[in-house]
N, C-alpha and C positions, 0 to 999 in steps of 0.2 A: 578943173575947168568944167563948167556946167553948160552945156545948148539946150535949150527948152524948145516947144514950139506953146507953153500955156498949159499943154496937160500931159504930155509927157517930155520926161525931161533924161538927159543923158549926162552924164558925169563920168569924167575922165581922171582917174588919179593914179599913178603909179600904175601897179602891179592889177587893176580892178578899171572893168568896164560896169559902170552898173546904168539901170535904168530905171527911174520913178515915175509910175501912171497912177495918175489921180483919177479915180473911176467911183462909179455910186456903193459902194463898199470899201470906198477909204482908200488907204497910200496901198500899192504895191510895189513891191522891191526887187526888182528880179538883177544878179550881175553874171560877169564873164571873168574867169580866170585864168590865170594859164592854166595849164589841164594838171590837178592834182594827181603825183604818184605817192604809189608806196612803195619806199624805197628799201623795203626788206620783207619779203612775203612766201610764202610756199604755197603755190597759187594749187597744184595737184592735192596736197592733202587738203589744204582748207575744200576744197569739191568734196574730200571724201569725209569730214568732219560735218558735212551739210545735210550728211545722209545716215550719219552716225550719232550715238547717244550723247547727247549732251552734258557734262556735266560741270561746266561752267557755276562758278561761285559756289558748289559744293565744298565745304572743309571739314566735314564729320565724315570718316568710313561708313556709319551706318547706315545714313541717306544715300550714299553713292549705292548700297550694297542692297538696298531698297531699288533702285532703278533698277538696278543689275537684273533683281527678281521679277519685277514685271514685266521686264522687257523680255527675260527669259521664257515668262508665260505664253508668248508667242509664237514662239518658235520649235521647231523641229529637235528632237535630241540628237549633239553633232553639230550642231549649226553654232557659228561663231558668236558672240555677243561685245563686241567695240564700243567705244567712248572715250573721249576726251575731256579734261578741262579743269580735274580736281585738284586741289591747292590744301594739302594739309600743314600743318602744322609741326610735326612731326610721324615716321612711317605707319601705316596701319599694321593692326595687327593680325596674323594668317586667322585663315580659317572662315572667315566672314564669307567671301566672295563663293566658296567651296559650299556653304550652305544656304546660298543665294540661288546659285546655278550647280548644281550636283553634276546636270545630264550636259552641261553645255560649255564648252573651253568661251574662259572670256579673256578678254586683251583691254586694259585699260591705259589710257598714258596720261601722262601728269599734264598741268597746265604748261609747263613750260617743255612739254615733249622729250627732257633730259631723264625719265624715269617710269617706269611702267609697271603696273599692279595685274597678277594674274592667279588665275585658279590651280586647284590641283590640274584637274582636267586638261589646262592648254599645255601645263607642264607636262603631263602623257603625252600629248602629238605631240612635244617637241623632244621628247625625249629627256626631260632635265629631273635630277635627283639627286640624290646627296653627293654621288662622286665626280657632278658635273662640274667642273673647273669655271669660272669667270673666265669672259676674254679679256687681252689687253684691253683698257683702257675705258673698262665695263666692270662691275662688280652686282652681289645677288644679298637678298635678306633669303634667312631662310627659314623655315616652317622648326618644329620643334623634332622633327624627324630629319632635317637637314634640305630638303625640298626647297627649292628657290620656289618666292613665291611674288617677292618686288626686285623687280630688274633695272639697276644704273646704268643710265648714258650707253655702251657700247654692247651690252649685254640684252637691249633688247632687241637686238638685230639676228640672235638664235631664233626668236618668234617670228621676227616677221617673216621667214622664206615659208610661214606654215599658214598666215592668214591669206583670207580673201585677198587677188593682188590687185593693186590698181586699173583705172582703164582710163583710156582719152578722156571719157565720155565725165570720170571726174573731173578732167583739169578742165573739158571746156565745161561744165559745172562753176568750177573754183571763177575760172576769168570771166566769167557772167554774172559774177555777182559781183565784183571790181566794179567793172563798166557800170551796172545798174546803179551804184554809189557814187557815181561820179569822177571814178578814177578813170584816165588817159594812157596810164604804166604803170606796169608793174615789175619791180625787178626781184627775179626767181634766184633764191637764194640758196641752191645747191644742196638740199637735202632729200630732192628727187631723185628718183630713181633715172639713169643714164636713157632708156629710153624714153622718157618722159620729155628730151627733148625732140623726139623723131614725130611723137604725136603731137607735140607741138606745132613742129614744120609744116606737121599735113595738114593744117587745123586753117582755116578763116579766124583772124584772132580778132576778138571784139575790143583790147587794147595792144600798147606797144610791149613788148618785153623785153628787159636788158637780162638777160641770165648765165648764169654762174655754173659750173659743172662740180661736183665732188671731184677732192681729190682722186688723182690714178684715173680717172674717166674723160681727161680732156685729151689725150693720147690719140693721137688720129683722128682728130677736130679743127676743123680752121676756124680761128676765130672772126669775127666780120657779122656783115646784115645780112638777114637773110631775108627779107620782104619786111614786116614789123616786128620780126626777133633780132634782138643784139645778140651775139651769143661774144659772150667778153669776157668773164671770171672764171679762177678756179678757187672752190668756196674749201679753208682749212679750219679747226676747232682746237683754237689753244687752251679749251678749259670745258666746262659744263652749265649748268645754270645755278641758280638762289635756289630759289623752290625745291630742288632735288639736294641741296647741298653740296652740289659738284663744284660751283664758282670756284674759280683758286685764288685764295684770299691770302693777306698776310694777315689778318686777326681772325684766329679760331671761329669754328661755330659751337654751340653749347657743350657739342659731346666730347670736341675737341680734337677733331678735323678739321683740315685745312681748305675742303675739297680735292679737285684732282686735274692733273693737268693732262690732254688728252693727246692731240698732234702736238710733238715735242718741240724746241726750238732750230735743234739742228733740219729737222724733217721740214717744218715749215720754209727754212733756209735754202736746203737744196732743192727742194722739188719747185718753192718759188722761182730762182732762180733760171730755173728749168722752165716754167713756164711764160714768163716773163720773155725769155728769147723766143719763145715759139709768138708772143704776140698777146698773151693772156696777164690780165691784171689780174691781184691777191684781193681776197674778200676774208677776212679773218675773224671769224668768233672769238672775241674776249669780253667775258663778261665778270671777275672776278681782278682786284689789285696786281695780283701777281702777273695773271693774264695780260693782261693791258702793259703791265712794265715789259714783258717776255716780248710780245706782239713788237711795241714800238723799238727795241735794243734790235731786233730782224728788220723789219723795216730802213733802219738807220742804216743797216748793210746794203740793203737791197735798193735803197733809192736812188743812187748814182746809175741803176741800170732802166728803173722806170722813168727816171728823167730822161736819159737819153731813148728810150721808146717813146715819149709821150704819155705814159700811161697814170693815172691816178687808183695808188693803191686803197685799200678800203679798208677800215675795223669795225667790224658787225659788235653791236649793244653798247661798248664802251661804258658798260653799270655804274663802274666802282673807280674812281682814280684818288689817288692821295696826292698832296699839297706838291710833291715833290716831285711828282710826276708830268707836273700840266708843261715847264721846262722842254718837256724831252720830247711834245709835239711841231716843236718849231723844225722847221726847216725840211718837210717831208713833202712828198707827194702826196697827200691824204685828202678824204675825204672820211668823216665820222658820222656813219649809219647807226641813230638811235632810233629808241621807241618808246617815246616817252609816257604811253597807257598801260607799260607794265609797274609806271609808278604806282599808278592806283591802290593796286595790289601789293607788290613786293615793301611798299611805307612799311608793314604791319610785321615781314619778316624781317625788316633790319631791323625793326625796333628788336623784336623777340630776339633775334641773333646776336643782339648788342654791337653791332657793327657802329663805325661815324657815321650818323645822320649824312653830314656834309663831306662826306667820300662818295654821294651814294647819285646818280644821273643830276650830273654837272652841266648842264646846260648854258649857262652863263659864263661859267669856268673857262667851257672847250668854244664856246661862241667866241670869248675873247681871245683864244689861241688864232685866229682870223682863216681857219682852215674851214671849209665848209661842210655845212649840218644838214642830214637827209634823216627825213624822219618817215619811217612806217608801221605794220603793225605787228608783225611775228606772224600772221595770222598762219596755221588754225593756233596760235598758244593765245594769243587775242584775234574778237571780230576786229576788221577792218574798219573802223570810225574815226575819221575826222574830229570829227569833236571829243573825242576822249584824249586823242592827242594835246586837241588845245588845253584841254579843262587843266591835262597834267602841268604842261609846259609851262603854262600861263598860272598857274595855283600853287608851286609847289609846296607838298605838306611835311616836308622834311626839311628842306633849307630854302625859305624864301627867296633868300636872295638870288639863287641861281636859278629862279624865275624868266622867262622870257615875254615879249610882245607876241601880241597876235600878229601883229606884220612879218615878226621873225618866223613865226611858228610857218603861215602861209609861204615865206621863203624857202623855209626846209622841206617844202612837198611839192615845191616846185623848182626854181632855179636850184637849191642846195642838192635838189635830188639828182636836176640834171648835170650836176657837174660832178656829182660821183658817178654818174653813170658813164661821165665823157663825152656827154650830150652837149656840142656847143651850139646846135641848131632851134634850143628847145628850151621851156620853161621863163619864157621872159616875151611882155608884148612889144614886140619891133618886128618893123618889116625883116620879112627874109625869113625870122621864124617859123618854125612850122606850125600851124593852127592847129594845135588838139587843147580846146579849150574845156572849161569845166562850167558850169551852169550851175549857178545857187538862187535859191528861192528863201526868202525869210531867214537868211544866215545860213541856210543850211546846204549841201550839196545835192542836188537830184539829179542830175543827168553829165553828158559829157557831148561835146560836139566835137567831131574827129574831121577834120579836114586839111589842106592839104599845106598852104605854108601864104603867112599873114601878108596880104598886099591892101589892103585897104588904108594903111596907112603910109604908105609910101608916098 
């Protein structure tokens, strides 16, 4: 529906407030939406990746080991040297980073943060060498002397009690660059550190936040609102990621790994359970076939107990599903948390891995399963962008077909978001809603307008 008054004109359609002013420099476009989330984010690291070395779209060790060295130039001998973002291809080989930064421990993490590249050097503070064991559910490459020097999934958590630690001052960092993009929410996906939610608390938060606690840390937590914090999940990891080669797949990767399964079925099972009576929904990383079948066979136990709470449990990435598996999403309490800007990227590893193309972010697949799609960004393992979401969703370069609409895509950042979140108040324009809307200029998002709850149309 269109109201004009001649020069500018207002257009009502669905899910989209927009307005056209015809001024001495042509049409301008400005609309309103409901307030786009990301509905799967690490709002604390992405702060601290904002202040840290970049090395996004890096896939040669050399070039990464180049940054490594200038950045070292600056610095004091002793002082730590961090970055994010690198995506190889297969592991680097030692030694490199050792004669990048001789004087300086460096800590690097993969694009998909399932994997971390370090020097001799961080290896002395943290104490690691040949007869240093992996932990559960972690493994190490090691130097030709036995020296871990690339750390898997669980195994870089020896480094981090040695690095620089976090501060508020990140996380309100990280959610100010949300809000400045146009997001309204964001839901914190449990890979913070426990008191990460206390500085939250004390925080004026410039969006909403639904968040998730690590497992074993939701233990004397009530779950509820706490002003604009949801505090509602306990965030589990049935597997790893692509990129590190962790995913847990049924088809091999080249070397002939399966990857690796991390929180186990029964662990997920019990501790869910557990949680779930206290009042907390499941947020569960699966990102590999095997993962995703393991995930939804727990779930299928567990949903008779979320139905009678009310609660909608949740599958973080949902990468990889085969033909035989989309069956066994019926009849659950779910909500399926993708992110479809890690297509961009990971097309290039499935090709290389020889994986099904058409196994690989189903979009159409699990759209038609009728359970609802929340789509955000990983961030820091991607920036936060809207439109890399669409381009994926909307384009894909592996199996067309399970392509989606941009109407869809805009549904999964809004309503699909809020209904995994359990947000029935939010993400849809009707009275009664609550007004946190999103402001777009020329397609694009620029701002967010936060307010209190939509009566103009009543």
């Amino acid at each position: 529906m269109w109201l004009t008054d001649g020069r500018r004109s207002l257009l009502v359609e669905g899910e989209w407030i927009a307005r056209v002013e015809v001024g001495a420099r042509g049409l301008r476009f400005e609309a309103l939406t409901p307030g786009l989330q990301d509905a799967h984010a690490h709002p604390l690291y992405w702060g601290m990746a904002l202040r840290g070395l970049d090395l996004s779209g890096c896939m040669e060790p050399e070039r990464v080991a180049e940054k490594v060295a200038e950045a070292a130039r600056g610095l004091p001998p002793g002082a730590w040297v961090e970055g994010a973002g690198f995506l190889f291809p297969k592991a680097p080989p030692p030694g490199l980073l050792d004669r990048a930064a001789p004087e300086n421990p460096v800590f690097l993490r993969s694009r998909d943060h399932h994997s971390a590249w370090i020097n001799r050097k961080a290896a002395e503070v943290a104490d690691l060498g040949p007869g240093t064991e992996a932990p559960q559910g972690g493994g190490f490459l090691r130097d030709s002397e036995g020296v871990p020097y690339y750390l898997l999934e669980r195994a870089q958590e020896i480094l981090v009690s040695h690095l620089p630690p976090p501060s508020p001052q990140d996380l309100a960092r990280g959610l100010q660059d949300f809000a400045r993009r146009g997001y309204t929410a964001v839901h914190a996906l449990g890979y913070e550190p426990p008191e990460a939610l206390d500085w939250a608390l004390a925080m004026e938060l410039p969006v909403r936040l639904w968040w998730a606690l690590p497992r074993g840390a939701w233990r004397g937590r009530a779950p509820g609102w706490y002003g604009d914090l949801h505090l509602a999940g306990v965030k589990f990891f049935a597997d790893g990621a692509l990129g590190s080669r962790t995913a847990w797949m049924h088809h091999p990767y080249p070397e002939g790994s399966f990857g690796m399964p991390l929180d186990r079925e029964g662990e997920i099972l019990e501790e869910g359970e557990e949680a779930l009576r206290a009042g907390f929904t499941l947020a569960v990383h699966a990102i590999g076939t095997r993962a995703v079948e393991a995930v939804l066979g727990v779930f299928h136990k567990l949903a008779p107990l979320a139905w009678r709470k009310g609660l909608t449990l949740r599958m973080e990435h949902v990468q990889h599903v085969r033909d035989g598996a989309l069956s066994l999403f019926s009849d659950l309490p779910l909500a399926l948390s993708m992110q479809p800007l890690h297509l961009l990227e990971d097309a290039a590893l499935v090709r290389a891995y020889g994986f099904p193309p058409g196994e690989a972010f189903r979009f159409r697949s699990l759209w038609a399963t009728g359970l609802p799609l929340a789509f955000g960004s990983d961030a820091p393992v991607a920036k936060p962008g809207y439109g890399r979401n669409l381009l994926a969703a909307t384009r894909h370069p592996l199996a067309p077909e399970e392509s989606l609409t941009p109407e869809e895509v805009l549904w999964a950042h809004t309503e699909g978001a809020s209904r995994a979140a359990g947000w029935g108040d939010y993400g849809r324009l009707e009275p009664g809603m609550r007004a946190d809307l999103t402001l777009w200029e020329g397609g694009r998002p620029v701002g967010r307008v936060y307010r209190g709850r939509l009566e103009l149309f009543s």
